[in-house]
C-alpha positions in Angstrom: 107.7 151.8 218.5 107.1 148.9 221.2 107.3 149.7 224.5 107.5 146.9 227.3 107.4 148.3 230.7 108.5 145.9 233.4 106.5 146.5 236.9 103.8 146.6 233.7 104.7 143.6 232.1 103.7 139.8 232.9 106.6 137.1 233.0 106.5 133.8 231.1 106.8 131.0 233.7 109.8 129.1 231.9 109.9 126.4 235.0 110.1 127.3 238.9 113.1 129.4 239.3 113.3 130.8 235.6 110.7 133.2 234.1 111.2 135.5 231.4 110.6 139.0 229.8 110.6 139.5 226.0 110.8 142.2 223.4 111.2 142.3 219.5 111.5 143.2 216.4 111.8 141.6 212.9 115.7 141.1 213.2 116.6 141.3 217.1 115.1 139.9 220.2 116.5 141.2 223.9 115.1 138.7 227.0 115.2 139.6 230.5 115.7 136.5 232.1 115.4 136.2 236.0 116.8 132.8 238.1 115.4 132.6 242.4 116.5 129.1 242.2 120.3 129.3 242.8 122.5 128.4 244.0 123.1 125.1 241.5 125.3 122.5 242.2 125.8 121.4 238.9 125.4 123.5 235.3 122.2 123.1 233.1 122.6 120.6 230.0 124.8 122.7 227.3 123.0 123.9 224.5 123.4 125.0 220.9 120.9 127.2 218.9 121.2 129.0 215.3 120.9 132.3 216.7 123.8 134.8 217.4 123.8 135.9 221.1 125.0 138.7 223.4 124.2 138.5 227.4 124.7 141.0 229.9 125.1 140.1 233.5 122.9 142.7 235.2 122.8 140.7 238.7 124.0 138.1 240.5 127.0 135.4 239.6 127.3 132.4 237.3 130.0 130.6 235.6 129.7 130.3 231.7 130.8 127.4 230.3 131.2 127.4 226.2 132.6 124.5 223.5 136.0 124.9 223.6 136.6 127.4 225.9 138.2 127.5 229.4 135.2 128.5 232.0 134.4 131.9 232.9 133.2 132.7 236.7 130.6 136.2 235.9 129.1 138.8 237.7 127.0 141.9 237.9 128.2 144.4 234.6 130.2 141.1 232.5 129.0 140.3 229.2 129.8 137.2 226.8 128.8 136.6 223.3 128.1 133.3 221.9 128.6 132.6 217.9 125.9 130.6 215.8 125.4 127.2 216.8 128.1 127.2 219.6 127.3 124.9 222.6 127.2 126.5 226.2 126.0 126.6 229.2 125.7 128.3 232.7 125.7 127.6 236.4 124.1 130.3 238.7 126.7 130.5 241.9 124.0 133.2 243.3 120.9 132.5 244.9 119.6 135.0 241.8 120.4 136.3 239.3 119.0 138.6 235.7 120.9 138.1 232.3 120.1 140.0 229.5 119.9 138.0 226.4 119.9 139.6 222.6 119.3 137.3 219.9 119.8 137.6 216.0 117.0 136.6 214.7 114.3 136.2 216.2 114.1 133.6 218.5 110.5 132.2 217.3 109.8 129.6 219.8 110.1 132.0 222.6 106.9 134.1 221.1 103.8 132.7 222.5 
């Protein structure tokens, strides 16, 4: 059993604004990831990745942007799910916020 306990726990430094939480296991990964740079004027860059994901909106209020789909404008308790190799995107509306990120797999090259 892993445990990670979070006042316990040391974030990785993504960039100024973003830093990051991690726990795993072979086949699932669950990131906490906090933003204190918001609000942004524009959405990051889409993106696209392999790996199945699920995100829970735990605080604050973004709009999620995804290939194909109309926008979605988020907050505290919303989830979204985004299929394999599906490009997406956010843009924080909050001055923070904490998504909750599960991955299948393993997201390897956020291990360090």
């Amino acid at each position: 059993m892993t445990i990670l306990k979070f006042t316990e726990s040391t974030p990785q430094i993504v960039r100024e604004g973003l830093e990051r939480r991690i726990i795993f296991t072979p086949n699932l990964m669950t990131v906490i990831v906090d933003f204190t740079d918001g609000p942004w004027a524009e959405a990051e860059p889409f993106h696209s990745h392999p790996h199945e994901q699920t995100c829970y909106i735990a605080s604050g209020e973004i709009i999620f942007y995804c290939e194909g789909e109309p926008e979605q404008h988020l907050q505290s308790g919303d989830m979204f799910a985004v299929p394999s190799g599906k490009k997406h995107t956010i843009r924080l509306l909050s001055s923070a916020a904490r998504l909750i990120d599960s991955f299948n797999p393993v997201r390897q090259e956020f291990i360090r």
